[in-house]
C-alpha positions in Angstrom: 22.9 117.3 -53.5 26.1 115.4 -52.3 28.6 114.1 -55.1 29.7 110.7 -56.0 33.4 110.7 -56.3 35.5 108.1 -58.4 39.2 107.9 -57.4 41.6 105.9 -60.2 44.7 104.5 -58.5 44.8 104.4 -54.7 48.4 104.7 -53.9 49.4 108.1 -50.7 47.4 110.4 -52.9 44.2 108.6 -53.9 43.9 106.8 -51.2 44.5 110.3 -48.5 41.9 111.9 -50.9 39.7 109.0 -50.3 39.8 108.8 -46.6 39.4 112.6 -46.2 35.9 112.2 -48.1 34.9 109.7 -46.6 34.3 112.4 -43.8 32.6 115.1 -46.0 29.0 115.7 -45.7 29.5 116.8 -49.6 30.0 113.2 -50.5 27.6 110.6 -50.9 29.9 107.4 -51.8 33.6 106.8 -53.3 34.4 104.3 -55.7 37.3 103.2 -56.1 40.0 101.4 -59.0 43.2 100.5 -59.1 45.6 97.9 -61.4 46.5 95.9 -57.8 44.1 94.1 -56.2 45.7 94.0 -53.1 45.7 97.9 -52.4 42.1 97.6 -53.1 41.2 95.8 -50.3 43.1 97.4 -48.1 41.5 100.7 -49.3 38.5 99.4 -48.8 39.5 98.4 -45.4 40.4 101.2 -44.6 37.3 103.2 -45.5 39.4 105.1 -48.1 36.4 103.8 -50.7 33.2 102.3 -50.2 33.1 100.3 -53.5 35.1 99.4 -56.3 34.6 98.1 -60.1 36.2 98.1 -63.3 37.8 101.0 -64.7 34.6 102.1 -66.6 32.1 101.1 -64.0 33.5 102.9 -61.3 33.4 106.4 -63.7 29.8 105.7 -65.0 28.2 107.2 -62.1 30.5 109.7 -60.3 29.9 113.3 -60.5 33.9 114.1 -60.2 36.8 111.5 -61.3 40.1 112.0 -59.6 42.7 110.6 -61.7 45.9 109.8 -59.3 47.9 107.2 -61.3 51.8 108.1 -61.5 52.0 110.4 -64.9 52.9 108.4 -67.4 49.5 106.1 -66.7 47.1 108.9 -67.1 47.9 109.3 -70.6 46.4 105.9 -71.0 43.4 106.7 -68.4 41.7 109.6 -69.9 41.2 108.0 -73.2 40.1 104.9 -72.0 36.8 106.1 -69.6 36.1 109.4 -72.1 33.0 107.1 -73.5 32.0 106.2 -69.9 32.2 109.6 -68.1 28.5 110.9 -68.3 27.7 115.0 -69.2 29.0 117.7 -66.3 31.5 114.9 -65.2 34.3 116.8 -63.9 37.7 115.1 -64.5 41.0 115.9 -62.4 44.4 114.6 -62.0 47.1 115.1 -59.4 50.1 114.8 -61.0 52.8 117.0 -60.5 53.2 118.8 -63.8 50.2 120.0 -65.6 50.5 121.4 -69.3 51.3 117.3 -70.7 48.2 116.4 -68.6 46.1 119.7 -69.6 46.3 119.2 -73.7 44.5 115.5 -72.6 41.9 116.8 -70.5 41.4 119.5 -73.3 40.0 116.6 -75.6 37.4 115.1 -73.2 34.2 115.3 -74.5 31.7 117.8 -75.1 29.9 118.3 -71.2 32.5 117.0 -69.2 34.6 119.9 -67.9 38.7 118.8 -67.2 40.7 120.7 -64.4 44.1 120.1 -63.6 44.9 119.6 -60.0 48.1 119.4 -58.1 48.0 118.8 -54.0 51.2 120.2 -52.9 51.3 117.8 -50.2 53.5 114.5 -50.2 55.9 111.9 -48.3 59.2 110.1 -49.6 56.8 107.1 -48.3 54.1 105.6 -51.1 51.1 103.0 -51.0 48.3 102.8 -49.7 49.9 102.1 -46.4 51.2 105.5 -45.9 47.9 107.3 -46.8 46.4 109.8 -44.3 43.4 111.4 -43.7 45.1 114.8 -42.7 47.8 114.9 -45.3 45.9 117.8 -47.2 45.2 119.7 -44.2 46.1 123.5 -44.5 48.2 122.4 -48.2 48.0 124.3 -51.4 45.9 122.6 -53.5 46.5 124.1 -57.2 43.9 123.5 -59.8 44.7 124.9 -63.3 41.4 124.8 -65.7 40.7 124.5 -68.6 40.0 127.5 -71.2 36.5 128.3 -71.1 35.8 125.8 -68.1 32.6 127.5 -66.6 32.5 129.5 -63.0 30.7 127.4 -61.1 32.5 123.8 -62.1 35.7 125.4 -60.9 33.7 126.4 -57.9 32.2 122.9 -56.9 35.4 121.0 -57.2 37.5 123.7 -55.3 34.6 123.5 -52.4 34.9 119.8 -52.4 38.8 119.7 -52.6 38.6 122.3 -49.7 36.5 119.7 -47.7 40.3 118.0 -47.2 41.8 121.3 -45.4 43.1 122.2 -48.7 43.8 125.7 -49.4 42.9 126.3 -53.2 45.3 128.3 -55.7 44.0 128.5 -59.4 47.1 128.8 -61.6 47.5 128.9 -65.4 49.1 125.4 -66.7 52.7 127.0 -67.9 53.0 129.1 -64.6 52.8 125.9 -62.9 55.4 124.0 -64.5 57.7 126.8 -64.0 57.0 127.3 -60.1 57.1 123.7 -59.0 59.9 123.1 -61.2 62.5 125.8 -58.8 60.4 124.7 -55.1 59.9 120.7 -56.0 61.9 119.5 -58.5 65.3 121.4 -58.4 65.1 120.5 -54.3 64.6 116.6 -55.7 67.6 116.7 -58.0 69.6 118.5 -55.4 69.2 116.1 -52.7 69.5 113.2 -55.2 72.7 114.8 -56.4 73.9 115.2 -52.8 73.7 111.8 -51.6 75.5 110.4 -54.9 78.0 112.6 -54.2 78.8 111.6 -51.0 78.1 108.0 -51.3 81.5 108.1 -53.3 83.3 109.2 -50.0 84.4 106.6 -47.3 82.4 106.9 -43.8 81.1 110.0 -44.9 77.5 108.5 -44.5 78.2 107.6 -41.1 79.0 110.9 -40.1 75.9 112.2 -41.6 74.0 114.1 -38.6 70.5 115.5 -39.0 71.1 118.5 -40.7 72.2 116.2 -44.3 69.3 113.7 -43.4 67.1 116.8 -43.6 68.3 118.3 -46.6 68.5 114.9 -48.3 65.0 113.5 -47.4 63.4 114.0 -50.5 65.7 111.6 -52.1 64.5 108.6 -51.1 61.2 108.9 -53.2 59.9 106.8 -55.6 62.7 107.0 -58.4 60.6 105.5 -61.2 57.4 108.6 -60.2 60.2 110.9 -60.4 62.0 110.2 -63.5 58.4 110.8 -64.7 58.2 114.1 -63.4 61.5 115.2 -64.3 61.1 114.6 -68.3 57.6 115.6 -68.7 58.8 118.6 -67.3 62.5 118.4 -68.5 62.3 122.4 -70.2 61.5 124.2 -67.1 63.4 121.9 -65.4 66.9 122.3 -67.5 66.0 126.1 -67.2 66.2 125.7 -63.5 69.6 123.8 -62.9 71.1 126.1 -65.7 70.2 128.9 -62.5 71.6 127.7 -60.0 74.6 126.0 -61.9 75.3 130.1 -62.2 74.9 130.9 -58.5 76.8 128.0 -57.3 79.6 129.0 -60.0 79.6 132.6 -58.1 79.4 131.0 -55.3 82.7 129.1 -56.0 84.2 132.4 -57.5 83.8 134.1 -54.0 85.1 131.2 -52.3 88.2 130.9 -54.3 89.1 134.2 -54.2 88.5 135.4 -50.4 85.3 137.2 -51.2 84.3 136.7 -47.3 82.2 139.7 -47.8 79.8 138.3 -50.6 79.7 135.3 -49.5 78.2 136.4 -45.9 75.6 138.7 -47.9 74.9 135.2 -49.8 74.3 133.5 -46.3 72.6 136.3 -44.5 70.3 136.6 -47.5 69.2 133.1 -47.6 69.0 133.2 -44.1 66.5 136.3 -44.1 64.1 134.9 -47.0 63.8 131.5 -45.2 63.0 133.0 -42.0 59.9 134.4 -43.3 58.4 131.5 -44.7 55.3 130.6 -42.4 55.8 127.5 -40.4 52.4 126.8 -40.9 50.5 128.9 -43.4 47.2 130.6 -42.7 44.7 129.1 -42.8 43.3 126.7 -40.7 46.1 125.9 -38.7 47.0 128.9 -36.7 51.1 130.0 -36.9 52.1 129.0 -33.1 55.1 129.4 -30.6 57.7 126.7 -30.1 58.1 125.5 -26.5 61.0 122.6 -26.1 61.0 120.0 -23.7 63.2 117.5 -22.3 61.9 114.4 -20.9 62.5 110.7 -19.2 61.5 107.8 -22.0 58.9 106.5 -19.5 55.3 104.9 -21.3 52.6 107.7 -21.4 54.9 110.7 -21.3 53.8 112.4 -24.3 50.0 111.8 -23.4 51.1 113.3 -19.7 52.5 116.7 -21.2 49.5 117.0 -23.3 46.8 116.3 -19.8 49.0 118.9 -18.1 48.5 121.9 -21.1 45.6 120.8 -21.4 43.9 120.5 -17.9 45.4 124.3 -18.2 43.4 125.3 -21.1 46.8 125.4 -23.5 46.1 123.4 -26.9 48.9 121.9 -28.5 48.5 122.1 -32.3 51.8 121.0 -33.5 54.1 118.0 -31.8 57.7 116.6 -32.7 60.3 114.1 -31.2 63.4 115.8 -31.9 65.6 113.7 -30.5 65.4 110.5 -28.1 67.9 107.7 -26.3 66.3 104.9 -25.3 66.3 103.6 -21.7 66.9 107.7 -20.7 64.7 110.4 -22.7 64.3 112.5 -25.3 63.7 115.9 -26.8 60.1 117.0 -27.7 59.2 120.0 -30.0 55.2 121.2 -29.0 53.8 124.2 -30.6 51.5 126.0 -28.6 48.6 128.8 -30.3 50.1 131.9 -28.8 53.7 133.4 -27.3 51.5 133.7 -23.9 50.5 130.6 -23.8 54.0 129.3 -24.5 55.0 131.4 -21.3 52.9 129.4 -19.1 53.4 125.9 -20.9 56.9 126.1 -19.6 55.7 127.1 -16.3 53.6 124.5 -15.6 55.8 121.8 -16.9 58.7 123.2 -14.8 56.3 122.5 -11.7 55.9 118.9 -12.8 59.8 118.6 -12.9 59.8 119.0 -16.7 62.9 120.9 -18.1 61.0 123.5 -20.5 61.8 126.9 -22.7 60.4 128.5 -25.4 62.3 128.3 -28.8 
């Protein structure tokens, strides 16, 4: 029997979860709600819903509700379609912290099952204009249940969370809070802390190159969905900066008193434990091999590099502009399946003139 799904608020998240069931032979039809009328119609045009409502009508029917309002609004959701949601309802959310959100789901009523979700997936851009079909695709997709919530609830909405290219993770609440606090929010308040930093020193934004974009991208997120997330996790959160407030204090020991040795153990250690994160986990995007480019900016180029590979047999599964001039070309990042294939990528492109190497 294939679901009906009701999605509340239809900003990147709700409306990326919409448009990647709108392709799932799991789901029957999407309704859809959200406070501006605006983004409603252009999820609808978008195909991100099939039909929207008011708040209650749009939960009346649906076999699974995903709330994905900013935080502090689904304290005020929950409550208001409890009476509405009808028995083996499964309600989820998406915010980024999850034992606030879990003690609300814990009060639903009797036969309607509450699991916390959390895609780990995200842009500094927000809206319904930056939602995308693929933005799921091979991300960890926590869901942290309820006590008690039965086998084969969990089961249904993790196969029809999966149906985005989701990879799920079932976590405990409190183990949550404490993960994403030191890999998403520390990073946030980093970068944040970074840029007001240097923004006190003259030109030193114009200088900026790509390595301090990189490391500072995070910080132009939405500051308002932030300050949520910071607070409503503020104790696991205070418990991280006090952390790395001690490394970066050693850290400034070593520096101030010639400890070259330590502080190259620091570097080569940090350098060895990022190495071996994945650039792509498993799943169903295969790791691949990087082969560099260089080409002329002339219209069609990047579609020409992908007919040569692929006249060849050669996929490419990953694909980044690194760098470009206009009016004289550009640097191109393709990832290939397999160190073989990589071999003769750069082969063939060096017989259509292409400058080519494996990273």
């Amino acid at each position: 029997m294939r679901a009906r799904v009701a999605i509340i608020g239809l900003g990147l998240i709700g409306g990326s979860l919409g448009m990647a069931f709108s392709n799932s032979e799991q789901v029957e039809l999407i309704y859809g709600f959200d406070s501006d009328s605006e983004t409603v119609q252009r999820a609808l045009e978008m195909e991100a819903i099939h039909c929207t409502g008011t708040l209650e009508a749009v939960v009346q029917d649906a076999d699974f509700v995903f709330i994905c309002t900013p935080l502090k609004s689904v304290k005020g959701v929950i409550p208001s379609i409890a009476a509405y949601l009808k028995p083996g309802c499964v309600v989820t959310d998406v915010s980024s912290t999850k034992e606030q959100v879990m003690r609300l789901l814990s009060e639903l009523p009797v036969g309607v099952h509450g699991i916390g979700g959390h895609p780990m997936a995200g842009s500094e851009k927000h809206g319904i204009g930056a939602a995308d079909r693929y933005l799921f695709e091979n991300a960890v997709y926590v869901l942290t249940p309820v006590v008690g919530t039965p086998l084969e609830v969990l089961a249904a909405l993790s196969a029809l969370v999966e149906e985005t290219g989701a990879r799920v993770k079932v976590m405990d609440a409190e183990q949550h809070d404490r993960v994403v606090a030191l890999i998403s929010h520390l990073p946030h308040i980093l970068a944040m802390s970074l840029v007001n930093l240097v923004a006190q020193e003259e030109d030193a934004l114009l200088l900026a190159a790509g390595g301090f974009r990189d490391t500072t991208r995070i910080a132009s997120s939405n500051p308002e969905l932030w300050e949520d997330i910071l607070f409503s996790n503020r104790e696991k959160v205070s418990q991280g900066l006090d952390a790395i407030i001690q490394e970066l204090s050693q850290l400034k020991e070593e520096l101030d008193t010639l400890q070259r040795k330590a502080v190259r153990l620091r570097l080569d250690s940090a350098r060895q434990v990022r190495d071996s994160i994945p650039q792509r986990r498993k799943g169903l995007i295969p790791e691949f091999q990087d082969v560099i480019t260089v080409v002329p900016d002339r219209p069609g180029i990047i579609g020409q590099l992908g007919g040569w590979l692929g006249s060849h047999g050669i996929n490419i599964v990953d694909i980044e502009i690194l760098r470009a001039r206009e009016g004289d070309g550009g640097t191109i990042r393709l990832g290939v399946p397999t160190k073989q294939e990589a071999l003769r990528a750069v082969s063939i492109l060096h017989e259509q003139g292409i400058k080519a190497w494996m990273s």
